[in-house]
C-alpha positions as CSV (number, residue, x, y, z in Angstrom):
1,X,-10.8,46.4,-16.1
2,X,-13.1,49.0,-14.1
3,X,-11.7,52.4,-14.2
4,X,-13.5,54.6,-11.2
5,X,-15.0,57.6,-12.3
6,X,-15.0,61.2,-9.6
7,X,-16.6,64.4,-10.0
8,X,-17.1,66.5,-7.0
9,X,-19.8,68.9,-6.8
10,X,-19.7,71.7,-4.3
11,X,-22.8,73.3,-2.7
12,X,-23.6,74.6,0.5
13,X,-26.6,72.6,2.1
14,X,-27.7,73.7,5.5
15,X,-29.1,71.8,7.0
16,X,-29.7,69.2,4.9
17,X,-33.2,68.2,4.6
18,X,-34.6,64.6,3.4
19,X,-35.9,66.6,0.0
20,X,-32.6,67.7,-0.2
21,X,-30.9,64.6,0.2
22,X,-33.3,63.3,-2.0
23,X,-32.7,65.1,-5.2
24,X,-29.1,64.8,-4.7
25,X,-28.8,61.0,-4.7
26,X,-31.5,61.5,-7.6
27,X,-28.9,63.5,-9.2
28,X,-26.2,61.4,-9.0
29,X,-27.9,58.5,-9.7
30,X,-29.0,59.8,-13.0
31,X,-25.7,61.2,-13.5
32,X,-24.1,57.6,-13.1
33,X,-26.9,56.3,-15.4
34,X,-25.7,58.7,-18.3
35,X,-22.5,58.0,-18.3
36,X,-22.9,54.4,-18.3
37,X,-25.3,54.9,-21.1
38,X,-22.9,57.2,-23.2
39,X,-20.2,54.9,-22.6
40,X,-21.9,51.9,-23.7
41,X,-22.9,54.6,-27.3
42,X,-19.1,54.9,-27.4
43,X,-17.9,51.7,-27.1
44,X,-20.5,50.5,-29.4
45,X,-20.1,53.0,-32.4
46,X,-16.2,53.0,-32.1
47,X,-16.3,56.8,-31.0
48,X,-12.2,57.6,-30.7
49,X,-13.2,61.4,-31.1
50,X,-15.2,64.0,-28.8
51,X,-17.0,65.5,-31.6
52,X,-18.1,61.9,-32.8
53,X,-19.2,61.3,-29.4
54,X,-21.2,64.2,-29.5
55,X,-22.6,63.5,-32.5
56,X,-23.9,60.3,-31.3
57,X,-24.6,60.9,-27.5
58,X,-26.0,63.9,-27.3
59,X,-29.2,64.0,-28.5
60,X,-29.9,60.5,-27.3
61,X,-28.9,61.5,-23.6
62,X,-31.1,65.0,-24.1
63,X,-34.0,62.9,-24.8
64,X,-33.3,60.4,-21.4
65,X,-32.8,63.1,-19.1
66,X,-34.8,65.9,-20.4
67,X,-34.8,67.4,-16.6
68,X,-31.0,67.7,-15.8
69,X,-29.6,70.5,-16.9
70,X,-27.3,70.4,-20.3
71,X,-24.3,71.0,-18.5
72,X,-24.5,67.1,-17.2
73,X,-25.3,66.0,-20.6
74,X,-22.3,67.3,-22.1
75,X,-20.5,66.1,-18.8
76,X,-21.0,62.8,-18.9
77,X,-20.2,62.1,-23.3
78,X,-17.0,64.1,-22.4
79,X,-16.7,61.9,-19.2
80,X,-17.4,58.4,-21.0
C-alpha cells in the first residue's frame, strides 16, 4: 500500500518567473527525494521511534542535501 504524502508551503510569488519556478520544483523534488530516502533508513533499521529516526537519518540526509535548509531535513525523518 502507497500512503500519499502533503505538505503545503505558502509564499507569495509575483509574478512568477522561470528561475522561480525553477527552484521550487528543485525544491520539492529534493524534498520528495529525502523523504523517500529517510523512509527507506527507517524501514530498513526498524526505526519505531522519532528519536531513533533521528539518530539514523539525520546526519545522513545533512550530508545529501547540504543546501536545503535544516528545517526540511528534520521535516522529512519526522515525515517518513
Amino acid at each position: 500500500m502507497i500512503k500519499t504524502i502533503e505538505k503545503t508551503i505558502k509564499f507569495k510569488l509575483i509574478p512568477l518567473t522561470k528561475n522561480d519556478r525553477s527552484q521550487l520544483l528543485s525544491l520539492l523534488n529534493d524534498y520528495t527525494a529525502m523523504i523517500r530516502g529517510a523512509l527507506e533508513i527507517i524501514v530498513r533499521n526498524d526505526a519505531r521511534s522519532r528519536k531513533k529516526a533521528h539518530e539514523l537519518c539525520y546526519r545522513v540526509l545533512r550530508e545529501r542535501y547540504p543546501h536545503l535548509y535544516n528545517k526540511f531535513v528534520q521535516e522529512a525523518y519526522k515525515r517518513a
